[in-house]
N, C-alpha and C positions, 0 to 999 in steps of 0.2 A: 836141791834136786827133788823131786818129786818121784813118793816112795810107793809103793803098794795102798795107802792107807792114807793119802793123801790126796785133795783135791784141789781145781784150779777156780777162781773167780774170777768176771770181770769186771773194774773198775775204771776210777781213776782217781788222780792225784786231784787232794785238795790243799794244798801249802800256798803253792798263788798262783795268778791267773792263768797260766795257759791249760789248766788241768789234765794234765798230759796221761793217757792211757795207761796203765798198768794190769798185768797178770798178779793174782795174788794165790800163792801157795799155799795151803791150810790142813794142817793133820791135826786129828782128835780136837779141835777148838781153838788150835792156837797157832798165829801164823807162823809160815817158815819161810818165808821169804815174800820179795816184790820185786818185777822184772816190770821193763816197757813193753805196752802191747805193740806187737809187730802190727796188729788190724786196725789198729786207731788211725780212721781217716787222717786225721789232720796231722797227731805229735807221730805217727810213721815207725814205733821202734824206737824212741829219744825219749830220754825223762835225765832229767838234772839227780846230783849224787842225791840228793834232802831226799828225793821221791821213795829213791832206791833204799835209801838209809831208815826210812821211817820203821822199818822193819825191828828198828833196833828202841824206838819212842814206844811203839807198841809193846814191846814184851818187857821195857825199861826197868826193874827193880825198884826203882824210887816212885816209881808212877805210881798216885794217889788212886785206889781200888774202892775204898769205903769213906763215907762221911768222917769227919773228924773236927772236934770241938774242945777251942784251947782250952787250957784250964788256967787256974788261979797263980800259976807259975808259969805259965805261959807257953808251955810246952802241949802237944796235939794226943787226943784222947781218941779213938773210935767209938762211936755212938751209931745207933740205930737211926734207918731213915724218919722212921716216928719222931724219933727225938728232936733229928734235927729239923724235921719241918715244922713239928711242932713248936718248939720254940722260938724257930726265925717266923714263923706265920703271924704270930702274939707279939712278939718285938716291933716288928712293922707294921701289925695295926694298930697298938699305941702311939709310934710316931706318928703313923697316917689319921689317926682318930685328933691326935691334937692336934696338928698342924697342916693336914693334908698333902699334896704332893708337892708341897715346898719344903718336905722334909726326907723324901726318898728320891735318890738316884742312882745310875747305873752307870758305868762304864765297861763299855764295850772292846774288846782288843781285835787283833786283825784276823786272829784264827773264826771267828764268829761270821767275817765276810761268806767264808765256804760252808758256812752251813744255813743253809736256809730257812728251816724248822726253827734255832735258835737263837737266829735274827729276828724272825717272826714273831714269835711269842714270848718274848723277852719285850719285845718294842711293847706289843700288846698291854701286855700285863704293866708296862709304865703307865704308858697310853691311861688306863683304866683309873688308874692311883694318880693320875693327875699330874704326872712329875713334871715335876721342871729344872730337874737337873739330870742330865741327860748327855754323857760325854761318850765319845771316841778317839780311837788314834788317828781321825781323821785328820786332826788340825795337828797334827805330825807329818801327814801325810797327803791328802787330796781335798779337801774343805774345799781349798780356792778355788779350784781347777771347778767345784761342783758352783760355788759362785760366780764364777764366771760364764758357766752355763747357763745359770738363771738368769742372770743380767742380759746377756746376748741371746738368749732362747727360748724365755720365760719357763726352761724345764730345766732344774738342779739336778736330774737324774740325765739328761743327754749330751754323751757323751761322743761327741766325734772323732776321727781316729782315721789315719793313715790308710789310704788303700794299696798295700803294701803290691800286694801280685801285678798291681797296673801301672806303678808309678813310675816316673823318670826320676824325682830326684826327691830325696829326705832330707827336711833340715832337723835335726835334733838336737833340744836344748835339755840339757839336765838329765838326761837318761842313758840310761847302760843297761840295754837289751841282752846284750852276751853273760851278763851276769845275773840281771833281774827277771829274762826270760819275758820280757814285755808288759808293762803293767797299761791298766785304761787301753789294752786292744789286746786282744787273745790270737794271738799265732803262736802257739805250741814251736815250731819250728822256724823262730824268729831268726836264728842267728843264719839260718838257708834261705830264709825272706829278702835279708839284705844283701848276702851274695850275690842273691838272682836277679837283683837290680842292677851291681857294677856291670854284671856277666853281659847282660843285654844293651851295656851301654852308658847305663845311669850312671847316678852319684848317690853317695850316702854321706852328709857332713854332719857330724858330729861337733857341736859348741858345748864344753864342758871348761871349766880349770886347771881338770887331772885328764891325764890322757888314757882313759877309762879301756879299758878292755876292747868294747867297741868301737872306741877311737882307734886304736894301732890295728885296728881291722880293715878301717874304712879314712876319710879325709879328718882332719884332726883341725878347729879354728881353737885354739886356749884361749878363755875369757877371762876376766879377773870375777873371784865371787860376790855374786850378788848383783852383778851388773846387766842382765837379763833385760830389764826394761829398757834402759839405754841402749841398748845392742840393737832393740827391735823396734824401739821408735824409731834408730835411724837408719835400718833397711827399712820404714817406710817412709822415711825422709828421702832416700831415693828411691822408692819407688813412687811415690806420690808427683816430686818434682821432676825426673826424668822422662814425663809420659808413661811410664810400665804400666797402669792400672787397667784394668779391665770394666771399660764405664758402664757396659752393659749387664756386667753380672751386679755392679754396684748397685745400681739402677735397679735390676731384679729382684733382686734378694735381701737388700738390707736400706734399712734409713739413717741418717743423722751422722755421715761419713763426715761434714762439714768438722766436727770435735777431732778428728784423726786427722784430717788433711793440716788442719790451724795447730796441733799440738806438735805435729812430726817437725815442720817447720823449723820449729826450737833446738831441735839434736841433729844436724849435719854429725857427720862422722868423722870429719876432722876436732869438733868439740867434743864430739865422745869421746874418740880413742884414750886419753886420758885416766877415764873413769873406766874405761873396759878393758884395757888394751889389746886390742885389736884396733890393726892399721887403717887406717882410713878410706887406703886404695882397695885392702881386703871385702871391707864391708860395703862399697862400691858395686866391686865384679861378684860378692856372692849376691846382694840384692837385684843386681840384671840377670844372673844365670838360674835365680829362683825363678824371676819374675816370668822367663823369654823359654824357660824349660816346657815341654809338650805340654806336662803333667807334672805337678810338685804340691806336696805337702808338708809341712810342718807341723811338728810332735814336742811334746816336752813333756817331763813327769815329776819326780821330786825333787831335783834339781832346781827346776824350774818354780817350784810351789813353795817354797819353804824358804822366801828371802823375806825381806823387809816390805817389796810391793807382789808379795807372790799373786796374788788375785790378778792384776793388771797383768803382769806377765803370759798368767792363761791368756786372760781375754784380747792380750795381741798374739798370740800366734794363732789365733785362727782367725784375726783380723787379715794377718799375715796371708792366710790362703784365700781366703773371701777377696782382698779386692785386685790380686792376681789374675780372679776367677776359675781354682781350685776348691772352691768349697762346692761339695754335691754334684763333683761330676767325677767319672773316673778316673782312677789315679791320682787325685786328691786327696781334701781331707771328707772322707762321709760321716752319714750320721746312723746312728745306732737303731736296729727296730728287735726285738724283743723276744724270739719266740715262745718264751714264757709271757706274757703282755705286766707283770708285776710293776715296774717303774711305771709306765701307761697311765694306771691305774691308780695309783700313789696320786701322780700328777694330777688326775681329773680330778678327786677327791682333797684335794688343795692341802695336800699332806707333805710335799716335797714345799714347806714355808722356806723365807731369806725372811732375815728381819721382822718376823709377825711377832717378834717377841724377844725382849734383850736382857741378858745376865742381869744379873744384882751387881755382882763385882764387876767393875767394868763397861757396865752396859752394851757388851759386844750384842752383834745380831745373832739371831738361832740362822745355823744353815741346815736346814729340814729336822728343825726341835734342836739341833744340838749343838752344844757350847764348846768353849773352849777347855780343852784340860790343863793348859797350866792354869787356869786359874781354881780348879777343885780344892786346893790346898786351902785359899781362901776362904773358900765357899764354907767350910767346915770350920774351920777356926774364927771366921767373922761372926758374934752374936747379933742377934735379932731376928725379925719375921725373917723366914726363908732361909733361915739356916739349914745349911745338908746335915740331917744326924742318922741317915741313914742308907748306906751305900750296897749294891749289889756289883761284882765285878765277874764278868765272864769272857774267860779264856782269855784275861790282860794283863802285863803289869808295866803299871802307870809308873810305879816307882824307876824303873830302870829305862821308862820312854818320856815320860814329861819333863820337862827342862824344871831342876832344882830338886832329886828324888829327896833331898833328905829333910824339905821341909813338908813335901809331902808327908814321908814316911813319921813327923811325928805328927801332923792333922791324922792322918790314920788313925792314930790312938785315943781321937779325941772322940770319935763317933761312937755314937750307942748301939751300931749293932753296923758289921763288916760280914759279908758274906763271901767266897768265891766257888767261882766252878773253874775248876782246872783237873788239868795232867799231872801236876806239878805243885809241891810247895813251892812256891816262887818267894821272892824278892819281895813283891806285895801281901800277899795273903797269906804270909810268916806273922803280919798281922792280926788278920784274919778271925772272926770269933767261930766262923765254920768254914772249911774247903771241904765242898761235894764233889765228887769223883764223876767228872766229865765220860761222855765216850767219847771215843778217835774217829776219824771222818771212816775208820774199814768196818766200823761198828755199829751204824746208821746207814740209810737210804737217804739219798740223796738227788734233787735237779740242781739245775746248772742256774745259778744267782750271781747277783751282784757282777756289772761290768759284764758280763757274759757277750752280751748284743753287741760291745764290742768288737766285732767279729770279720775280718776280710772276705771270712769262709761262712753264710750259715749255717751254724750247724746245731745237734743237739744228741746230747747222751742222759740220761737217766741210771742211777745203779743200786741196787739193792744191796745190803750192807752183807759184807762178805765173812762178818765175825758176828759170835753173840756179844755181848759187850763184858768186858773181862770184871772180876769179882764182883762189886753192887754200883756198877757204875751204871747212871742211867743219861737218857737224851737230857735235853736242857729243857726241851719246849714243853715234857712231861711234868719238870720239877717245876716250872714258872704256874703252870695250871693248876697244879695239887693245890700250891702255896695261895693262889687266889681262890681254889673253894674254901682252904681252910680260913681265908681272912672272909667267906659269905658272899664274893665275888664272881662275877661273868665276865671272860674275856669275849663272849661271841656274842653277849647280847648289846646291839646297837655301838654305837661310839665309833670304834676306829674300824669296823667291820661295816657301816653303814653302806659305804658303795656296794657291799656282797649282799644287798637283802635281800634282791629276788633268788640267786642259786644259793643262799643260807635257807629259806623257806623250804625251797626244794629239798633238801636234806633232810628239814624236819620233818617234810612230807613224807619219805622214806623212812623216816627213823632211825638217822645216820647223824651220827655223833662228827662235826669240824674237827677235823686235825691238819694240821699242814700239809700235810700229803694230800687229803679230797682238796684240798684248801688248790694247791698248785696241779693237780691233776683238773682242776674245769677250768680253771686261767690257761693252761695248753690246749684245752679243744677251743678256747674260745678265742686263741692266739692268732697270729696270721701265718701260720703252717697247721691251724688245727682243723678238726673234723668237724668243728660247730654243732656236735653232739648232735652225727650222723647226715647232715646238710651237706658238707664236702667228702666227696669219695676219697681217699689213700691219705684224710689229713691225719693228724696226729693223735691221739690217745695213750693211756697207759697201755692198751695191750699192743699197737703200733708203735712202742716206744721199747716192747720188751721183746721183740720181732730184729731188735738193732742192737746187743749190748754192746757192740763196739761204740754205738753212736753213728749218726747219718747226716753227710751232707744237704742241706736243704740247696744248696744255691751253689751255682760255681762264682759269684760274686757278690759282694753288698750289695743291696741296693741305691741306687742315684735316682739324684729327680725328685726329691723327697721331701724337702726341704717344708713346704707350706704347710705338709702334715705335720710335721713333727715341731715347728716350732710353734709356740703359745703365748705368740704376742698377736696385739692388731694387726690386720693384712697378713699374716706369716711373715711378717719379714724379720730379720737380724736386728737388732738395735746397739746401733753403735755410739751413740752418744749416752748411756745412760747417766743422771746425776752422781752417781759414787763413781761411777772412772772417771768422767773431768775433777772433782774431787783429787782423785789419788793424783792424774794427773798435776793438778796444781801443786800438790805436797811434792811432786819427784820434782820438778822446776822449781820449785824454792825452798827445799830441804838443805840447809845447812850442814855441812858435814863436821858436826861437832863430836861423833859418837862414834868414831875410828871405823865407817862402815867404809869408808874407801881406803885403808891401810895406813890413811897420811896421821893418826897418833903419834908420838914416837912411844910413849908408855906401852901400845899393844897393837904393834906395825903389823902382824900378820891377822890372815882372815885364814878360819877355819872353815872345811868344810866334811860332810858326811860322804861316808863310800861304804856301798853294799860289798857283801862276799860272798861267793860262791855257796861256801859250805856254812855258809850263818842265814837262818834267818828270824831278824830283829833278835830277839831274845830268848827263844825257846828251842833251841835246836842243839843247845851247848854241852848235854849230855847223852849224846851220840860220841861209841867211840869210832865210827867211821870214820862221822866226818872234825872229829877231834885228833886222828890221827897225826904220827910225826911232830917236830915239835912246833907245834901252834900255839898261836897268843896273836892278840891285837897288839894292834902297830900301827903308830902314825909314819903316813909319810911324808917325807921331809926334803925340799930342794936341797944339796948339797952347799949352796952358798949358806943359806940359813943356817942349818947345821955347825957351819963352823964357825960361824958367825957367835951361833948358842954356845959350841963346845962341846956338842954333843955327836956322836956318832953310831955308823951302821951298826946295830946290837947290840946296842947301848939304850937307856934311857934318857927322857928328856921330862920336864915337868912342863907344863902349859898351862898359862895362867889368865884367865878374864878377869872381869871388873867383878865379876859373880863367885867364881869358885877356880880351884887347882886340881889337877891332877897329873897323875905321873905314868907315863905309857911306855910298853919299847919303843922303838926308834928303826925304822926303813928308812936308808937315804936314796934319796932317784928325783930322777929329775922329769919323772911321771907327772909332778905336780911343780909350779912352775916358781920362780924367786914371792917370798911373798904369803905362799900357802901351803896351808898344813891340812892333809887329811885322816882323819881317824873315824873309824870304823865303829858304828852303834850297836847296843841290848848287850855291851859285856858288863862284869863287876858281880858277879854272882856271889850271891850268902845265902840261899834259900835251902831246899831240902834234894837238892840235887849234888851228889858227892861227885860227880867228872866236873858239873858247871863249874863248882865251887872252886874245885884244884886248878881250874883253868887261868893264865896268868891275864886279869884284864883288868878294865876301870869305867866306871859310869861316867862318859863322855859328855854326858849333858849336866852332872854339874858346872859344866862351862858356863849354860845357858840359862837365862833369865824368866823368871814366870813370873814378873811384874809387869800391871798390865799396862804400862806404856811403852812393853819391849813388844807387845804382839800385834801379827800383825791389824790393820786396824781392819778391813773388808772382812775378812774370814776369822780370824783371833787366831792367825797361822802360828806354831811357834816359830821362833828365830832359831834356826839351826843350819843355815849356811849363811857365811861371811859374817862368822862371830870374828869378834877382834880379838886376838890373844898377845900374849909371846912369850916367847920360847927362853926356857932357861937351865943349865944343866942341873943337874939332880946333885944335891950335896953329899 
């Protein structure tokens, strides 16, 4: 409650996408709470437990406050920021002097998506230094989804998305809104989005394994994992042959439909069901009632990204709405426009690369510069040119998200110089030869990045950081700059700033120093809700931006009709035949099922797959006792016939075994997930410097999974983390 001596900020949440409103409590310096903004256009008064809880990551005890630099015993020292920038600036400019940027790289974790500044000049500062190793937990996560954009859009950054407020009917595959709160589309108040669809008449079908939260809310089809592409070549196997198609928007909008019409061909739904199961007649009546619906889109998210053909996958479900003639019209699927114009701009500047450049290990393609992480391990242990010997890690750990942490965790040891910025002694940066004390998104000023455009609603919020940042923690975008003067470096002269020359001159002209802030404040006047610095009357600027701290609806809908501008191929149209999906195509038709991906092993019958939690997220959230209360642990869950099949039962342990690795989890039995399949829940196993994580009972669920690189996938260098093959065995 708020005291005499007490004051209120507004913000919002940065944990993940819908960035839901928040009031923040603040006495003498130090928060005391965080509630939902009741005035926040969009999230209304709603924010998820993590939002509310952060309250507790913030004032954490264990949260890293000062530099720290291990020692010769391997335990963490406190040093001065001199210390440590000086010595990591000297470290990495001998690698970079003898080897150049085939010798430094970064890895990026998912907290970095929300901060803008950090993204920024992190990228920069690689950018400069030449690297070419350059990873994220993308390829955990959305890689595909972003290759599959480039391939049908020629834009890795264009993301299209659900027009939730107009639509008659959702098909989703692989996503759990009521849990994940929406990811690749920002509706704050997603799980009232899909209400308001039945309410008016609609449908909401949910294609998952498990019957996801959002599933027992709405229609529920269970598919077997990993079977995504089959499912949805043969809704367009009928819809192609039944007449459904819409020849006019085909005809509009896209070329090279002849590659999908000849491949669908091949997967009638009587051959599928088999491989997916789902009935034959089911996949029938849903591909007429998508096809014949007013208005329908289809959605997928990590579910859908994270199989064996995750890339293909994307690029049929919006094939899925395109030749329906749901793409780019209401109630469909639309396309994203920016009010920040950042991605825009990326694009024109030929920065958003697919394949202008491929690993060493592996030879995967770069999807906008960046490679895959399971293969980092590699990267560092493989001698020769272009060996990694020296790694920067901000706000990630790799160890407890890339498939196979523990051969990571001893390439780790093998580099001459490990850096992280975190909250947290983590899992990874236990490592570490320095961890720098990050700030919290209530500690910095912040605009709305990454996915944002996303948006049903346009809208836009701005917030200025409602903390000073606790003990000697600083920005990130700050430490990346210092560290490039002290190695004699420019992150703003020319290179990856090149499209900004003429408003970079301007500034000099003024004698105003680039920071991310000017940096994203003249990209918003120069946006398409901005004031074109003074040219449009009521458009946007920082002092109209600070005129709104709740944030401002720009639009009461996306906008449609869009299509030619935003795509960046010839003619604007869609390209639906490109050489890498007849490619993948040909491998899904003549993939031999020798590597248990369809259950029939008998060595390791069941397929595993991953499920989000509420009160988790990925990995850093585990020393909250909110939302650690009661007695919580990770838990696979388990069909009951399985179960007894193994021996094992409800509150009991079971051990789970791949071709890769074992581990041993409690045990939920329920028939949530169907004969066949097992799901367990990712980022547990803690050993870091966190004392709740630690006591927490869990287990690194992707030593299941494989970082050899002919387990990944081959379009995007996806990991494999749904419909891994296991089986189940009781615990001795």
């Amino acid at each position: 409650m708020p005291t005499a001596t007490s004051t209120e900020a507004v913000t919002y949440c940065r944990i993940c996408e819908p960035l839901c409103g928040l009031i923040a409590t603040v006495d003498h310096g130090r928060l005391v709470s965080l509630r939902p903004d009741a005035d926040h256009p969009l999230s209304k008064g709603t924010a998820c437990p993590k939002g509310i809880a952060f309250t507790e990551i913030q004032n954490d005890p264990d949260r890293v406050l000062h530099p720290l630099r291990r020692t010769a015993e391997g335990e963490f020292e406190q040093v001065s920021w001199d210390e440590a920038l000086t010595d990591i600036a000297a470290r990495l400019k001998q690698a970079w002097d003898e080897d150049g940027g085939s010798a430094v790289g970064h890895y990026l974790g998912n907290p970095s998506a929300f901060s803008y500044s950090a993204a920024l000049w992190s990228g920069l500062f690689l950018k400069r230094l030449g690297s070419v190793h350059q990873y994220t937990t993308g390829s955990q996560d959305i890689n595909s989804r972003f290759v599959a954009s480039k391939l049908l859009y020629g834009a890795a950054t264009q993301m299209p998305f659900p027009d939730l407020p107009r639509t008659d009917f959702v098909l989703m595959l692989g996503a759990n809104p009521h849990v994940s709160h929406g990811s690749a589309v920002r509706a704050p108040r997603i799980k009232h989005e899909l209400s308001a669809i039945t309410a008016r008449g609609g449908r909401v079908v949910v294609v998952d394994p498990r019957r996801t939260e959002t599933a027992k809310a709405h229609e529920h089809v269970r598919v077997r994992p990993d079977s995504d592409a089959w499912l949805l070549l043969s809704l367009l196997h009928v819809v192609f042959t039944e007449g459904l198609t819409d020849e006019a928007a085909i005809a509009a909008q896209s070329t090279g439909v002849d590659l999908l019409r000849d491949a669908a061909l091949g997967f009638p739904p009587e051959e599928t069901a088999a491989r997916t199961g789902v009935d034959a007649d089911v996949v029938r009546q849903l591909a007429r009632d998508f096809a014949t619906a007013p208005r329908a889109t289809a959605y997928g998210r990590t579910g859908a990204c994270l199989g064996r053909h995750g890339t293909l996958v994307s690029f049929l479900i919006d094939v899925l709405s395109l030749v329906t003639g749901n793409l780019d019209r209401p109630g469909g699927t639309v396309f994203s426009q920016g009010v920040i114009p950042l991605e825009e701009l990326a694009e024109k500047a030929g920065a958003m690369t697919y394949g202008a450049s491929h690993s060493r290990v592996g030879g995967f393609p770069d999807v906008m510069g960046i490679f895959p992480s399971g293969i980092m391990a590699e990267e560092i242990t493989r001698t020769g040119h272009g060996r990694l010997r020296a790694l920067i890690v901000t706000a990630g750990n790799p160890v407890l998200t890339v498939p196979d942490g523990e051969r990571l965790v001893a390439a780790l040891q093998e580099l001459d110089l490990l850096v992280s910025f975190d909250l947290y002694v983590n899992e990874t940066n236990r490592y570490a030869d320095y961890v720098l004390p990050a700030v919290t998104f209530l500690e910095r000023e912040d605009f709305p990045f990454a996915l944002t455009a996303a948006s049903p609603r346009p809208f836009f919020q701005a917030t200025e950081a409602v903390l000073e940042p606790y003990g000697e923690a600083r920005p990130e975008w700050e430490v990346f700059e210092e560290l490039a003067h002290r190695m004699g470096l420019s992150l703003t002269a020319g290179g990856p700033l090149s499209a900004l020359n003429r408003p970079l001159l301007a500034l000099e002209r003024r004698g105003l120093r680039l920071t991310p802030r000017r940096l994203m404040t003249m990209l918003l006047r120069t946006g398409p809700y901005g004031d074109r610095f003074g040219l449009r009357r009521g458009g946007l600027n920082a002092k109209t931006a600070r005129k709104h701290p709740h944030g401002v609806v720009l639009g009461e809908h996306a906008a449609t009709g869009i299509l030619a501008d935003v795509v960046r191929l010839p003619g604007g149209k869609v390209c639906l035949d490109p050489p890498e999906i007849a490619e993948e195509l040909a491998r899904l038709g003549n993939r031999h099922r020798t590597d248990g991906a369809d259950g029939s092993d008998p060595d390791f019958p069941i397929l595993l797959i991953g499920l989000r939690e509420i009160r988790s997220q990925n990995s850093w959230m585990h020393n909250s006792p909110t939302l650690m209360k009661g007695a919580r642990r990770q838990s696979a869950r388990i069909h009951p016939e399985d179960a007894a099949a193994a021996g094992v039962v409800d509150g009991g342990a079971v051990r789970i075994v791949s071709r890769h690795g074992a581990i041993e989890v409690a045990v939920t039995v329920t028939d949530d997930v169907g004969p066949g399949t097992v799901a367990v829940p990712h980022g547990w196993g803690h050993r870091g410097g966190w004392q709740l994580a630690n006591a927490s009972e869990g287990t690194n669920v992707n030593q299941l999974m494989s970082s050899d690189t002919a387990d990944l996938e081959v379009l995007a260098g996806m990991t494999l983390l749904n419909g891994v093959a296991v089986r189940l065995e009781a615990c001795p």
